[in-house]
C-alpha positions as CSV (number, residue, x, y, z in Angstrom):
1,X,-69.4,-70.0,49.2
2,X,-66.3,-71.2,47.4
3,X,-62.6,-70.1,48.7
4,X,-61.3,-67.4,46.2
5,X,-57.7,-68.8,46.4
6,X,-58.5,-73.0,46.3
7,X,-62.0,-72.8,44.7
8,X,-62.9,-75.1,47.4
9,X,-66.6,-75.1,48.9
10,X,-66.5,-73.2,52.8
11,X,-69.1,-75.2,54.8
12,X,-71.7,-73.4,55.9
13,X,-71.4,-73.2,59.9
14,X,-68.3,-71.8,59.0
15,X,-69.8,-69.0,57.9
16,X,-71.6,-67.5,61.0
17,X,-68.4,-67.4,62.7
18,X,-66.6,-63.7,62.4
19,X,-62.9,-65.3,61.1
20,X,-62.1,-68.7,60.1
21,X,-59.7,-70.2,57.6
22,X,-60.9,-72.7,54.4
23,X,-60.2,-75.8,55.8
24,X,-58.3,-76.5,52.2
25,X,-55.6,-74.1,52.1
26,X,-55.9,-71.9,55.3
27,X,-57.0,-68.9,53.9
28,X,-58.2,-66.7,56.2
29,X,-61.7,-65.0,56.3
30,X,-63.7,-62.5,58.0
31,X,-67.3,-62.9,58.1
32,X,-68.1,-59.5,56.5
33,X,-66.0,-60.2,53.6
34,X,-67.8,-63.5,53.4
35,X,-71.4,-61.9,53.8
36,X,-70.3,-59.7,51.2
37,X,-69.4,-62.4,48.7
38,X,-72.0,-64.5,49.2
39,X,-74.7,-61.2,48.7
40,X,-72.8,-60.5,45.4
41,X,-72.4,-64.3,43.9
42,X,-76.3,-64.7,44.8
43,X,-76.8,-61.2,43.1
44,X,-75.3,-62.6,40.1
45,X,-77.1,-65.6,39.8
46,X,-80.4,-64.4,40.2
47,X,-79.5,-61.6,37.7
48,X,-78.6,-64.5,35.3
49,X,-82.1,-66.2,36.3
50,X,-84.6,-63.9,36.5
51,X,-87.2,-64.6,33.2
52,X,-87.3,-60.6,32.5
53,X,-83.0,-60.0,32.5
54,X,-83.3,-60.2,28.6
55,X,-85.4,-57.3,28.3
56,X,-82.7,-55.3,29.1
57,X,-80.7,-55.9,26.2
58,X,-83.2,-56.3,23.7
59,X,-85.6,-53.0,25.2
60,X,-82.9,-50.8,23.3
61,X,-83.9,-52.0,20.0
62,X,-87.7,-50.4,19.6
63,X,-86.3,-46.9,19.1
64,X,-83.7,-47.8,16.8
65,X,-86.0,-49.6,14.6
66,X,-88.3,-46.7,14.6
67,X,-85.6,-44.3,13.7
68,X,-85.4,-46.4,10.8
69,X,-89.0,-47.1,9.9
70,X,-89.3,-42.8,10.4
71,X,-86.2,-42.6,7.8
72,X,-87.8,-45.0,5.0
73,X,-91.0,-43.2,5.3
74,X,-89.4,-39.9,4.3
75,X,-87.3,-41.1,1.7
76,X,-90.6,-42.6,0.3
77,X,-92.3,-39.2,0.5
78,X,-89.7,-37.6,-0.5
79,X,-89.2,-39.5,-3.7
80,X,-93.1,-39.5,-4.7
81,X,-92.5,-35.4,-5.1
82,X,-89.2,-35.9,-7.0
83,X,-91.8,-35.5,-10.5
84,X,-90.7,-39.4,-11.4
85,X,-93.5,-41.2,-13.2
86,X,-94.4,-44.9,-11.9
87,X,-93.9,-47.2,-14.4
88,X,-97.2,-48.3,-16.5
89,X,-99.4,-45.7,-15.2
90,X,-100.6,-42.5,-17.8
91,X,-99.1,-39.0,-17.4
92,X,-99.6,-35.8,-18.4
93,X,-96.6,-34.7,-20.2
94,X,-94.7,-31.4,-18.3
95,X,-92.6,-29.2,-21.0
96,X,-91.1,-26.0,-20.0
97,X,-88.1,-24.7,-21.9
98,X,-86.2,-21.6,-20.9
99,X,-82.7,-19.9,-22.1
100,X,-79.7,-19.1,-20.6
101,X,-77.2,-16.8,-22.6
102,X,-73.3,-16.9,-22.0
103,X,-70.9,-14.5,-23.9
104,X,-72.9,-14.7,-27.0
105,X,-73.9,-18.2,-26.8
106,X,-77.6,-19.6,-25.8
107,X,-78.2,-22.8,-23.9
108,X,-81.9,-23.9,-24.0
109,X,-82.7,-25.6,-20.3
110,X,-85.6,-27.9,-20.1
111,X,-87.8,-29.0,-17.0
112,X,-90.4,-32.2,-17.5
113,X,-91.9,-35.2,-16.0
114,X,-90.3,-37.3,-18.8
115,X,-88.2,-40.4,-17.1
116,X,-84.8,-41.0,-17.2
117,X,-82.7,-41.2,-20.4
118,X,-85.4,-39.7,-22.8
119,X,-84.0,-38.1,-25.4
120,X,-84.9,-34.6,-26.9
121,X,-84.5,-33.0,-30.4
122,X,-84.7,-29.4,-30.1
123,X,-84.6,-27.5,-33.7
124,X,-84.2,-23.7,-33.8
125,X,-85.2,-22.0,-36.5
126,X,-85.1,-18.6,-38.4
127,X,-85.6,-17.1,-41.8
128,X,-82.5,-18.7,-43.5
129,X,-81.5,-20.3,-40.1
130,X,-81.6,-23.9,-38.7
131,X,-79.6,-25.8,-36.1
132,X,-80.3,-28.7,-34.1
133,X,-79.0,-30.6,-30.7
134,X,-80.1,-33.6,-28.3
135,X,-80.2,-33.3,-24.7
136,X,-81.0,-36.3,-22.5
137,X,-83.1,-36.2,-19.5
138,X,-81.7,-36.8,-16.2
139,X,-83.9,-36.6,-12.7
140,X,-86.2,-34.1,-14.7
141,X,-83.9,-31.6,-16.4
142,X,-82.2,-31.7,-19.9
143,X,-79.6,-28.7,-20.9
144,X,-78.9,-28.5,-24.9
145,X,-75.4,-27.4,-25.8
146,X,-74.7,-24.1,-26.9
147,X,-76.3,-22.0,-30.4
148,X,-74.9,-19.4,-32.3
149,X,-75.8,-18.3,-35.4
150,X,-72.8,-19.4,-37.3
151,X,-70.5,-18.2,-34.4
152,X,-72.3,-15.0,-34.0
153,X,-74.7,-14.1,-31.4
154,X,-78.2,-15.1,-31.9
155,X,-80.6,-11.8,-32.9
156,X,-83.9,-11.3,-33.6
157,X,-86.8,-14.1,-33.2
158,X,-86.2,-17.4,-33.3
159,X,-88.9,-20.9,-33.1
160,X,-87.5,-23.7,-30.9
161,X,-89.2,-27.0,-31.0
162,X,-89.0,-29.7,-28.4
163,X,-89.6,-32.9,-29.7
164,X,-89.3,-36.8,-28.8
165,X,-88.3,-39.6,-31.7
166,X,-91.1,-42.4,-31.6
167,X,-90.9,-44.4,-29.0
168,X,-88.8,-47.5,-30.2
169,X,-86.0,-45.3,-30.6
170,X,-86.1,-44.3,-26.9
171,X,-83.9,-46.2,-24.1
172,X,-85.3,-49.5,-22.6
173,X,-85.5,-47.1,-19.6
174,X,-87.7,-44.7,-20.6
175,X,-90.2,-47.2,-22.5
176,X,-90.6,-48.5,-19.4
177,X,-92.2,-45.4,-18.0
178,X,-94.0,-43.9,-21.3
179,X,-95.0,-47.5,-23.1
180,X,-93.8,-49.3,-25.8
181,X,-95.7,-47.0,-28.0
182,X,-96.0,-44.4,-26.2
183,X,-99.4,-45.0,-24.6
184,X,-98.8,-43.7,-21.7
185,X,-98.2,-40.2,-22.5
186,X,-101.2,-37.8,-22.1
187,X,-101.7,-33.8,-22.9
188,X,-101.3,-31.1,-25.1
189,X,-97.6,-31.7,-26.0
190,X,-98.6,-35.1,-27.0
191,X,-98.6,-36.2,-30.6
192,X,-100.2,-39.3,-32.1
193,X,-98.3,-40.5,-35.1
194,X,-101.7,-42.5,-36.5
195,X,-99.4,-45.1,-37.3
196,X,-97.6,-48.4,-35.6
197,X,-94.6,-46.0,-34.4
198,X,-97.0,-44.8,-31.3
199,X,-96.9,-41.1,-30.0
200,X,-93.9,-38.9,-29.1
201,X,-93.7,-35.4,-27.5
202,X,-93.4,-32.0,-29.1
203,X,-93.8,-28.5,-28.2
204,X,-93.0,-25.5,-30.1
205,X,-91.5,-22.2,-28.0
206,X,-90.6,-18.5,-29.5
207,X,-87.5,-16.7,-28.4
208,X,-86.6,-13.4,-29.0
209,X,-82.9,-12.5,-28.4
């Protein structure tokens, strides 16, 4: 045991005596106090010693690390439902169009499996009547902007058809997903061009309004 006030070493057969004073600078000490200091300085060190003490602050990391592995495991699962294609694998192409009127103004809302940044042509037509827009798909939606029929509310029964440029014209993005030509792409709303241009996408839906 070492004097608290000189840092000196107390010899030992001072020790078992009940009060005695460091021979250094006369401190005075009882032997409880020095039982009790010498039970927590050899609690210390064999806490320091022992071959196990580092499991107790590394054991804390297992459930950590499984709350993450849990967390990556649903984001993974959750984004294999998100509709996203993998990149170089075949598809069947998705197409569903449906309207959504606002004080006399249509808005045609789209829902497919089509990646990122494709870009849609949708032409509605009439007897007499044409107009055209682009939407642009983003995490599986594309919205057109609003139709009129010259200003006026659309009437009557109307053709709208949904249709892709050939593929070069699309983003780097999306040829990623469909193929440089377009051979990726699978289905009913797929059309073969018969030439070097590749396939593109079109679908043709009635409205009546």
């Amino acid at each position: 045991m070492k004097c608290r006030k000189c840092g000196q070493e107390i010899p030992v057969n001072l020790l078992k005596l009940d009060s005695f004073k460091c021979p250094s600078c006369g401190n005075q000490y009882r032997r409880r106090q020095a039982s009790e200091n010498s039970y927590k300085q050899a609690k210390s060190v064999d806490r320091k010693r022992t071959p196990f003490a580092f499991l107790r602050k590394k054991v804390w990391k297992f459930p950590v690390w499984s709350l993450l592995l849990l967390a990556f495991v649903i984001i993974l699962a959750a984004g294999s439902g998100s509709g996203k294609q993998p990149e170089g694998k075949d598809f069947e192409v998705a197409l569903e169009v449906a309207s959504r009127a606002e004080s006399g103004v249509v808005f045609f809302e789209i829902q497919t499996n089509m990646p990122d940044e494709t870009e849609f042509m949708l032409t509605l037509t009439q007897e007499g009547f044409m107009a055209q827009d682009k939407a642009i798909v983003s995490a599986g939606k594309a919205t057109s902007s609003g139709f009129t029929n010259k200003g006026d509310p659309l009437s009557g029964h109307y053709e709208l058809t949904v249709s892709t440029s050939i593929p070069s014209l699309q983003s780097e993005t999306a040829r990623q997903v469909i193929g440089q030509n377009g051979e990726h792409m699978l289905g009913k709303y797929v059309v073969d061009t018969a030439t070097a241009s590749g396939k593109r996408v079109e679908g043709i839906f009635e409205f009546d309004f």
